[in-house]
N, C-alpha and C positions, 0 to 999 in steps of 0.2 A: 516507630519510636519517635518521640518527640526532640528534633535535634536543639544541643545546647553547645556553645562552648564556651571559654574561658580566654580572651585575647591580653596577653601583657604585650603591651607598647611602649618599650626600652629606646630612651632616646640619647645619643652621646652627642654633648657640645664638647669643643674642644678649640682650641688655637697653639699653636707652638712657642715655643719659649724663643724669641726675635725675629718675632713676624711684627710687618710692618701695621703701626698702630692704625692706621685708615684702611686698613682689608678688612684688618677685627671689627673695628665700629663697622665696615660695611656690613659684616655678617651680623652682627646684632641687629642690625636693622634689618634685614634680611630673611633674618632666618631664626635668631633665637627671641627676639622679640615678638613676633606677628605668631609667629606657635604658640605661646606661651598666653598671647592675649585672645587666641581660637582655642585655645584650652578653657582658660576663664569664663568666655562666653558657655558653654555647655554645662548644664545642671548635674553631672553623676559621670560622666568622662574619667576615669583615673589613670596615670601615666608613673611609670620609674624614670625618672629624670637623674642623669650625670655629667656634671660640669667639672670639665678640668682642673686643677688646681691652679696653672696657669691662666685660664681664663678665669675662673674664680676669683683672683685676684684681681685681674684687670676690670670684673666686673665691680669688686669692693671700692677701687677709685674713682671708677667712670662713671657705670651705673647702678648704685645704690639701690636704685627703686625698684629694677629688677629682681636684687636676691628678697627685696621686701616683698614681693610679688610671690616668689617662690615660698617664700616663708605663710606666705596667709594658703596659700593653698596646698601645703604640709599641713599647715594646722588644719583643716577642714577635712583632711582624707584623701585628697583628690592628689597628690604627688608624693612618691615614695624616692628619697633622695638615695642614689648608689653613692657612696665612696669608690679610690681607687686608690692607687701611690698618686702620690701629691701630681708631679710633674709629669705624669703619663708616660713613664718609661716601657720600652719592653721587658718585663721583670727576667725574662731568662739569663738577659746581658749583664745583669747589675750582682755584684755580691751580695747574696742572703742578708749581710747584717744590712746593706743600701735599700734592695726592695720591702723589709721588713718596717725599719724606721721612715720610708714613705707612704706606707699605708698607714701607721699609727700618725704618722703625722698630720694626713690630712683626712684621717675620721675623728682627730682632735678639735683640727678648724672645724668640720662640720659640727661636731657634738655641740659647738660653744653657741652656733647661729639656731639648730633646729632640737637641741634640748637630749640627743642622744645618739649616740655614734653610729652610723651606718650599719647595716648587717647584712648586706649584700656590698659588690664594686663591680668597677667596669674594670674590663682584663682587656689593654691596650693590645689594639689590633688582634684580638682575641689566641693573641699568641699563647699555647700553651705548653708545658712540660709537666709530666707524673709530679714532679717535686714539689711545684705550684700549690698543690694540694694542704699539704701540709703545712708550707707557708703561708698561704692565706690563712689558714684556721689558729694557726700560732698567733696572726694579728689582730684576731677578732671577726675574721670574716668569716658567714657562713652560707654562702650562696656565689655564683657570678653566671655570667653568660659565655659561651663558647658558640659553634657554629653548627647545623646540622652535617656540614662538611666533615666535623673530628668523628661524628658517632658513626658516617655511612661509611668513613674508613676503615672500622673493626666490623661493619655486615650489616650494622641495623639498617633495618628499612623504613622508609618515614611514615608510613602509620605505627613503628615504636617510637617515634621522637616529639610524640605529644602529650608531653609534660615533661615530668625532668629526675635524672637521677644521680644520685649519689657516689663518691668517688673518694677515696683515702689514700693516707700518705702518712706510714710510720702514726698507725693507727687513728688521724685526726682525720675527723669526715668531712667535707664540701660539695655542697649539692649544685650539678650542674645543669643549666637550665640549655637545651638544643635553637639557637636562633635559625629562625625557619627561612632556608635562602630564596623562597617562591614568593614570599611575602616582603622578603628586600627588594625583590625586582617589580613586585607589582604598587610598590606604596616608594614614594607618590607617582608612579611613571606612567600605572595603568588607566584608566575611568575607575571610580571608585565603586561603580557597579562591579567591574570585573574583580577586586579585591574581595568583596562583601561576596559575590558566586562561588569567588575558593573557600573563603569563611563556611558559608553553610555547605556545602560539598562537603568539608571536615567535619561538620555536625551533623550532620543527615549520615558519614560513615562510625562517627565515633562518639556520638554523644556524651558531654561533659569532656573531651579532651581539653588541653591545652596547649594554646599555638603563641609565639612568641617572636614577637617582631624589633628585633634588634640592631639598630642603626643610628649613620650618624644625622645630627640633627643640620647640617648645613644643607643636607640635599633639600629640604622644605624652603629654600630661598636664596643659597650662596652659590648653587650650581649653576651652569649659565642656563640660562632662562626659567631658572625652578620659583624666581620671584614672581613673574608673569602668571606659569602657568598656578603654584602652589596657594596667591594671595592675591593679586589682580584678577584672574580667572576663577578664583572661588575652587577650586580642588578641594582642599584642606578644610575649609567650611562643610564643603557637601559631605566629605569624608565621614568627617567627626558628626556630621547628623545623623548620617544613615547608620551609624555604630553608634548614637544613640539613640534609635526607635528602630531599633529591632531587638525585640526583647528576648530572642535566646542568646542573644550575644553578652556575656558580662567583661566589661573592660574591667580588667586584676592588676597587682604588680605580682613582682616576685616575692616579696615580705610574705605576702600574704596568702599565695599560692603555694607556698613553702609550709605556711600554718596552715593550712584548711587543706591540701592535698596527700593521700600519700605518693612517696617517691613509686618509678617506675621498674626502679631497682638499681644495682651497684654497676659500674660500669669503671673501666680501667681504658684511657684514649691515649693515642700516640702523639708525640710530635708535629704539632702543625699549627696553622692557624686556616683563614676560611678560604676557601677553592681556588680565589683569587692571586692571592698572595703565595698559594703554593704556584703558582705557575708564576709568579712576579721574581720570589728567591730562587726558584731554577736555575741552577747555573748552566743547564741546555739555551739559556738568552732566549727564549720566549715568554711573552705577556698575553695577558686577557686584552679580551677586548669587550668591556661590561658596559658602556656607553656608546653610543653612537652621538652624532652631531645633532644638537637638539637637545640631550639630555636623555631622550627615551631611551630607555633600556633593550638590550637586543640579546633576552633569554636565549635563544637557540644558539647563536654565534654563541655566546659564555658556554653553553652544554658539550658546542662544537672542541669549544677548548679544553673544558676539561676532560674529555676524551682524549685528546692528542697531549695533551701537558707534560712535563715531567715533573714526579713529585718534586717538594720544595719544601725548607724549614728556613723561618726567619734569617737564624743564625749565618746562613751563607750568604746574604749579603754582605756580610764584614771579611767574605770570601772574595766574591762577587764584584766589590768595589773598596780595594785595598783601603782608598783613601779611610774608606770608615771605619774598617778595621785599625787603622793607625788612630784615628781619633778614638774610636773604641781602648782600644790601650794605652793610651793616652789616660784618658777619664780613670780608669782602673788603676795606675797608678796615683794618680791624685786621689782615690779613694784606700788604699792604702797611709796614702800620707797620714790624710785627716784621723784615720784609725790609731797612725801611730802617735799623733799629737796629742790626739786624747788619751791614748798610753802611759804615754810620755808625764802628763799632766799641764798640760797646758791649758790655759785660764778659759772656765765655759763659755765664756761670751766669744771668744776666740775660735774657738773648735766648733760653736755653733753656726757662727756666719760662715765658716768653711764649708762646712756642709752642707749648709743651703745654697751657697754657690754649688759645691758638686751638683748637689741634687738637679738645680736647674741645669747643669751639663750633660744628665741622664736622659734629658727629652727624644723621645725614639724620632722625631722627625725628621730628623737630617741626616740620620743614618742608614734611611733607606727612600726606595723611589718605585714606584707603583702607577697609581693613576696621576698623583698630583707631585708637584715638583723635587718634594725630599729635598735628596743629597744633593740635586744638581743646581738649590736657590743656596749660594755664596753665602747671602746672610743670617741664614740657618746655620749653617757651619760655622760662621763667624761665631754666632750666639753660641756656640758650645764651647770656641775656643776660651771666649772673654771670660766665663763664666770657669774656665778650669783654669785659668792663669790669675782670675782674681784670688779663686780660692787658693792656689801655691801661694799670692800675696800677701793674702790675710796671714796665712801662717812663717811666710821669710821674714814680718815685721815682727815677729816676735822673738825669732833665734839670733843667736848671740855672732850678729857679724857687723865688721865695721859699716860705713854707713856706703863705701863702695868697696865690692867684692867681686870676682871672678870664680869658679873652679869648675871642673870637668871630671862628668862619671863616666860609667862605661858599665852596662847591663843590655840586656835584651828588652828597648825601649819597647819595641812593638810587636813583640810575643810571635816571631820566625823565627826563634831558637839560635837567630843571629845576632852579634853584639853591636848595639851601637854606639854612637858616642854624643854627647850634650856638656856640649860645652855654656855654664850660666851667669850671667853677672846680674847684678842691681839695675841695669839698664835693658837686656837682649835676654834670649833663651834661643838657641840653636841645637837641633837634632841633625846627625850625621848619620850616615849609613854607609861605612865604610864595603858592603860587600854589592851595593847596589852605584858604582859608579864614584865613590866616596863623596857621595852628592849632599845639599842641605834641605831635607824634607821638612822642616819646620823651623819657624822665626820669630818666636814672637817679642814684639815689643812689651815690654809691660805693663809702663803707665799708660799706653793705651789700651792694654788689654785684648793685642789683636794680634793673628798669626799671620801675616804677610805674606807665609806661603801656601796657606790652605787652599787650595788650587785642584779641581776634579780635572781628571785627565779627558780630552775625548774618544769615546770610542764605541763601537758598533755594537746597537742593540738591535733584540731581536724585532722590537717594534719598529722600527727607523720601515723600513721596504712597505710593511701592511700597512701602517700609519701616513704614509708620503704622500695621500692624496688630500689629504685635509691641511697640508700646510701651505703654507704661502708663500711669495715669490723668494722672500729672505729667507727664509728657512730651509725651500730647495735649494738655494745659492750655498748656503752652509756646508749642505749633507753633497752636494755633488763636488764643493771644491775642494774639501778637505777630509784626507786619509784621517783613519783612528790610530792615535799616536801610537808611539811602538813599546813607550813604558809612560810611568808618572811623570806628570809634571814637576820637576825640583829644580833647583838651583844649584851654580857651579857646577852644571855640567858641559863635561868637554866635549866637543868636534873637531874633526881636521876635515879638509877640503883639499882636492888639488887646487883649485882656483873660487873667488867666491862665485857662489851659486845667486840665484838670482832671488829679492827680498820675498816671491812669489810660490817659488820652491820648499822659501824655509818655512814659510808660514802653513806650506798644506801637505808640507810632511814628505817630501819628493824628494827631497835634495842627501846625495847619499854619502853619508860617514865613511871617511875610509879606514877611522881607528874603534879601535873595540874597548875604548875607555868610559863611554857613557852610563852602560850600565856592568861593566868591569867590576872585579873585584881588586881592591885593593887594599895593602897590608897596614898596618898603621903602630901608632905611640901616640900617646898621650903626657903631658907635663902639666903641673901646677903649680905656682909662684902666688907667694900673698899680693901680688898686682897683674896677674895676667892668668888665662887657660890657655893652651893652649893644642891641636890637634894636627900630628904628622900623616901623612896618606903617600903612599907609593906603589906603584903599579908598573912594571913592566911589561910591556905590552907592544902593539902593534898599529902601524897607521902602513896601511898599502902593504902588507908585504914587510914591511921592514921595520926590525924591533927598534924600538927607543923606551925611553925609561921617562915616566910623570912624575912627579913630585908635588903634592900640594902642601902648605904649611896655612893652618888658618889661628890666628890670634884672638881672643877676646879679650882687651885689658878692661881691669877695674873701673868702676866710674864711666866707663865708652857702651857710647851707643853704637857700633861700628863692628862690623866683621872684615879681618884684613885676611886677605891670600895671598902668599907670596909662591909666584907656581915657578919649577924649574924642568925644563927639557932638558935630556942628556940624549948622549947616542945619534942624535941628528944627522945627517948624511949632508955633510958639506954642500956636496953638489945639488939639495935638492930644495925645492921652495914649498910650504904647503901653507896652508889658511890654518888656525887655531882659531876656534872660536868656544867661547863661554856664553851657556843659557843661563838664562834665568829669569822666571816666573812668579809675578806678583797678584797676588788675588782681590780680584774686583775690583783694581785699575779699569780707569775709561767707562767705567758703566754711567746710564745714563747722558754718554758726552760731557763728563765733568772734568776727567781726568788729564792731562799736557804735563808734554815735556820740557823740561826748562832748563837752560846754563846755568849756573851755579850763582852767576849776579844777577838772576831773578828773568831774564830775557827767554821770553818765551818760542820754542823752535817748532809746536804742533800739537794737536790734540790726541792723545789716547785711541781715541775710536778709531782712526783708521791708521792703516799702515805708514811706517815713518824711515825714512832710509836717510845714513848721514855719513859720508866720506872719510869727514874727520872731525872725529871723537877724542875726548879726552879725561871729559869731569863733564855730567852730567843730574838732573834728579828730575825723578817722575815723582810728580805730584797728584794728589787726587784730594781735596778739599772736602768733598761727601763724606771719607774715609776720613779724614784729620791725619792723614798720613802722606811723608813725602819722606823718597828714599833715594840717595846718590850710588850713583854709579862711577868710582874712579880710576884714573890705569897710570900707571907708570909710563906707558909709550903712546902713543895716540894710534887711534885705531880708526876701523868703520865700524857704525853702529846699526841693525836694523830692529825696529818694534814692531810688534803687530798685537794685535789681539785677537785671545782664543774665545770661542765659543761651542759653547757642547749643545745638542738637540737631544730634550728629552721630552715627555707624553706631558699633555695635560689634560685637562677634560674639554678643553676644544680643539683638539690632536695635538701635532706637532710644538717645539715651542724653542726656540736657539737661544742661549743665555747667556753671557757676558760671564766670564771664568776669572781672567787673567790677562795681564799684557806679558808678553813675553819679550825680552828684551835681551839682543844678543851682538854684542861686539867681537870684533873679530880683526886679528892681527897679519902680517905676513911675516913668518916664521924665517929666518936667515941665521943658521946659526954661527956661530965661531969657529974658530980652527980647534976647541975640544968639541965641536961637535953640541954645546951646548947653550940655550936661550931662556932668559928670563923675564918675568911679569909680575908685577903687584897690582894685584887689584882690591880697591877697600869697598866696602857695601853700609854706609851710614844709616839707620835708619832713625826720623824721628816723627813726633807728632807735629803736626803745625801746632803754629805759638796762639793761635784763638781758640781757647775753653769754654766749651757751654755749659753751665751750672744752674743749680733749680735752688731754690732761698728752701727755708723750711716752709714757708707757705705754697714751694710747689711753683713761684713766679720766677722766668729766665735770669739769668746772670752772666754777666760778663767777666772775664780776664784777662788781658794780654801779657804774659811770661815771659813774652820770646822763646827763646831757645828750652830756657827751665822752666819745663811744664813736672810740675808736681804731681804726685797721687792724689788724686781727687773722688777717688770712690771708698768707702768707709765699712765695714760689717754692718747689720743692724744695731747692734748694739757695740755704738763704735764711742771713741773716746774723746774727739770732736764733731761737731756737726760741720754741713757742708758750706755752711753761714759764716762759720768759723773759717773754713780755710781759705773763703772769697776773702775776711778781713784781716788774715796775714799776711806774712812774709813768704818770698818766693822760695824758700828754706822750707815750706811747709812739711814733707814729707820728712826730712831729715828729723827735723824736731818729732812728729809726731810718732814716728817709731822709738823712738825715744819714750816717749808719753805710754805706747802701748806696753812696753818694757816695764816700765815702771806699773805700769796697773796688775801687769802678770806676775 
């Protein structure tokens, strides 16, 4: 028989929503550029091309010329554009009506550039769920890409996974097309001989099948050394030549394979996503290992694994790594919010910019961690924080509260059926966790739009031992001198000591608690006054042996930027001396060596990045100028203070890789109580932005402002009711007035 087959080449660009702007330009030149221009070269080549919506955009201001690129060879036949949800979420985590309104939304953008709305998407990290089904085809989709990994889970064997079939949900059909994982490993890693042998191999067994090469598009130049070998070396040329002059081979997309084919038949998949990532979400702490050093792929070692793996579903890493579970739930209440605004009736242009802030909080990058950094790059998590505190902002500026306000709820912030409590003003947003240490897991400033505590904990993965040869000398130093903590990294929380421990101990996790209040439950109340929140916590409990009673009281007045604690010891045994010490951890202080600490009259005592030890403490502030954030540490008694900074080791694609997290900063008292036996503390935690704002005119060109102290809201909805022109040529009153302004328009 005369062999034929049909090759779709699915390609995913992508960047994450606050990834740094010179990684992206490196990968466009890298990677989505020099494809795109090895595309063009080739007479009859055709490709399914899907670009992020976030990268979408950054390609609409930066580089123009690209999507004009794209657009002439749309028009010609030769690129078949996927839609997807705008911001590349993983749709299982998001509410129905969230994942629904970003796929309309962003087959909207594309209808307006390429004349008609997507009919296929890319299914982020091809995570799927039965439900999926139904919801795509609600949006208008009628096609996407999954893995051959979902279909060999229910039996098929991969001479059934060449072409593609059909799947329903609550009667609406979606035709699924099987991404062939032989053809991920061998493009671009293989000789492009050996790709084109598997190619006819599949034609020579199945004439006319369809095989379906689905991936992302960085590995063609962003991967380390995939620029050399994909485009310096000619790979990628030689590639695209010999697939086209060989004439049983016809490059297809999906569109059109969908129109000219029939389906293979109906298929119903479980829970998963592709081979990889099930062994990634495993909460057994093991990972693949689908890269070696180099870049070359090492098929048998990934075969090896997914023999041994435990199954995995997305979902558990918001098990897996608490932290993003709380951002997780997090994000889900503010989508909530936005839902109830628009309920509510509040003014479109209002509810609109909320939701596009959500939406860009939805981004699945920072929620999980695999081959490339994820949850463990700070400023990914940062980017979801900013992005869920703007959107509460957009909608606080329109409710009816004076212009400084305090108050305090109490629900199950982060969905463990436990209460907590969030104490909020005009200035701070603080989450407590009374049954976890009555500790403060989240801080965010506002006007800056940053959680001060988003802070990954470190701890022992499964890759850390198999992966430890690829790393280098800092990164051994990391992994050998520091234990994996024992809980979350948060704030106000308590230690006793007999005596202090040494700055060496504290920092690698050795030094041992002798009370059971850190991550203790403790009992609480709550009050609200039209100028203050306020949050009670008590815990009786134990230090050595011996009961004594905590008490922390934490204030948020009106107007303050500032969290006060006023802590009380009861019970204390006259006769006995012990250390009280208070953690707490700031996120992505000191990175880069930008970070120092400073006395309060501006005199500086040492930098962030290395460990800092100081006798006598009193009133303090770490500063970090990268951040625009400097936050005081104050005490009623004078203390000793030690800092260190954390760093967590997680994969990258050139193994090992130690990250800058947080400084952790912990003063510490000597406890002497009274004749009742009882000792008291205030300690206040100011936080503010530094006073120099960097602003962009309407033409996009820098601006300056110095405020001082009153730094204003300076970030606007799109469809906001000053421009950012305007607020560079007002008053330092800007925000006040201008909620005002928004009030009035709604």
């Amino acid at each position: 028989m005369t062999p034929s087959l049909r090759l779709a080449l699915v390609v995913h660009n992508h960047q994450p929503i606050g990834n740094f702007d010179g990684v992206v330009e490196e990968a466009y030149r890298d990677s989505y550029l020099p494809l795109l221009e090895a595309l063009a070269r080739r007479k009859s080549l055709r490709l399914t091309l899907h670009i992020s919506g976030s990268l979408y955009d950054w390609l609409e201001e930066r580089h123009p010329e690209y999507l004009d690129q794209v657009s002439a060879l749309h028009r010609r036949g030769r690129v078949q554009i996927l839609g997807g949800a705008y911001y590349e979420p993983i749709l299982p985590m998001l509410p129905r009506r969230d994942r629904l309104a970003q796929i309309r939304l962003f087959s909207e953008k594309l209808a307006q550039r390429f004349g008609a709305p997507p009919r296929g998407m890319w299914l982020a990290e091809r995570v799927w769920e039965q439900q999926l089904a139904g919801d795509l085809a609600t949006a208008g989709i009628q096609h996407t890409v999954v893995d051959d990994f979902h279909f060999r889970n229910v039996g098929l064997r991969p001479e059934q996974l060449r072409g593609y079939y059909l799947t329903e949900d609550e009667g609406k059909l979606l035709a699924l097309f099987p991404g062939n994982e032989r053809l991920r490993y061998l493009i671009p890693f293989a000789p492009p001989e050996e790709a084109i042998a598997y190619l006819r191999s599949v034609a020579e067994a199945q004439p006319g099948a369809t095989l379906v090469f689905a991936d992302d598009g960085e590995k063609f130049g962003s991967w380390p050394g995939m620029r050399e070998h994909c485009h310096t070396q000619g790979w990628l040329d030689r590639f695209f030549a010999l697939l086209e002059n060989e004439p049983w081979i016809e490059t297809t997309t999906l569109e059109d394979t969908c129109a000219q084919v029939e389906p293979l038949g109906k298929i119903y998949l479980p829970d998963g996503s592709y081979r990889e990532m099930s062994g990634w979400s495993s909460l057994a702490g093991q990972a693949a290992t689908a890269v070696a050093a180099g870049g070359r792929a090492v098929e048998q070692d990934a075969h090896d694994y997914a023999a041994r793996s435990e199954p995995g579903v997305w979902r558990n890493f918001l098990v897996k790594y608490p932290e993003s579970g709380e951002m997780h739930a997090r994000m889900l209440m503010v989508s909530d919010r936005v839902q109830r605004a628009a309920e509510a009736g509040y003014p479109d242009e209002i509810v609109a910019a909320a939701r596009r802030e959500l939406y860009q909080a939805q981004c699945n990058c920072a929620y999980w961690h695999g081959t490339f950094g994820g949850i463990y790059y700070s400023h990914l998590r940062q980017a979801i924080y900013r992005h869920l505190i703007r959107a509460d902002d957009i909608l606080d500026q329109t409710a009816d509260r004076p212009d400084a306000w305090a108050e305090v709820s109490v629900r199950d912030h982060n969905l463990d059926a436990k209460p907590e409590v969030c104490l909020a003003g005009d200035q701070l947003v603080g989450f407590f966790a009374p049954h976890a240490g009555g500790s403060l897991y989240e801080l965010d400033l506002r006007h800056a739009a940053r959680n001060v505590l988003a802070v990954l904990a470190r701890r022992t993965e499964g890759f850390h031992a198999h992966d430890a040869h690829t790393a280098d000398d800092a990164v051994r130093a990391v992994l050998h001198g520091c234990t994996a903590d024992a809980g979350r990294r948060r704030s106000f929380v308590e230690h006793f000591y007999d005596a202090p421990p040494s700055l060496d101990d504290i920092a690698t996790g050795r030094a041992a608690d002798l009370g059971d209040f850190a991550e203790g439950r403790f009992q609480f109340q709550v009050q609200s006054t039209p100028t203050a929140a306020r949050l009670r916590l008590v815990r009786e409990g134990n230090v050595a042996g011996t009961p004594i009673k905590l008490t922390k009281t934490f204030t948020l007045a009106a107007g303050s930027p500032e969290i006060v604690c006023e802590y009380l010891l009861e019970n204390v045994p006259t006769h006995r001396t012990w250390q009280f010490a208070v953690e707490f951890n700031f996120a992505g202080f000191g990175g880069a060596g930008r970070g120092y600490l400073q006395q309060p009259e501006g005199r500086r005592l040492g930098s962030l990045a290395a460990p800092l030890e100081f006798p006598n403490f009193q009133a303090c502030e770490l500063v970090d100028e990268g951040l625009g954030v400097r936050i005081g540490l104050n005490a009623s008694r004078a203390a000793a203070l030690w800092t260190y900074p954390v760093a967590a080791v997680h994969r990258s694609q050139t193994g090992l890789e130690a990250t800058r997290q947080a400084v952790c900063a912990v003063p510490h008292w000597l406890v002497r109580a009274d004749a009742q036996g009882r000792w008291g503390l205030t300690v206040s935690l100011p936080v503010r932005a530094l006073p120099e704002v960097r602003l962009r005119d309407d033409a996009g060109l820098p601006l300056r402002l110095d405020l001082g102290d009153r730094v204003p809201k300076l970030e606007f909805p799109a469809a906001r009711v000053v421009t950012e022109t305007e607020v560079v040529r007002g008053e330092p009153e800007v925000r006040r007035k201008t909620t005002r302004r928004l009030k009035k328009a709604g």
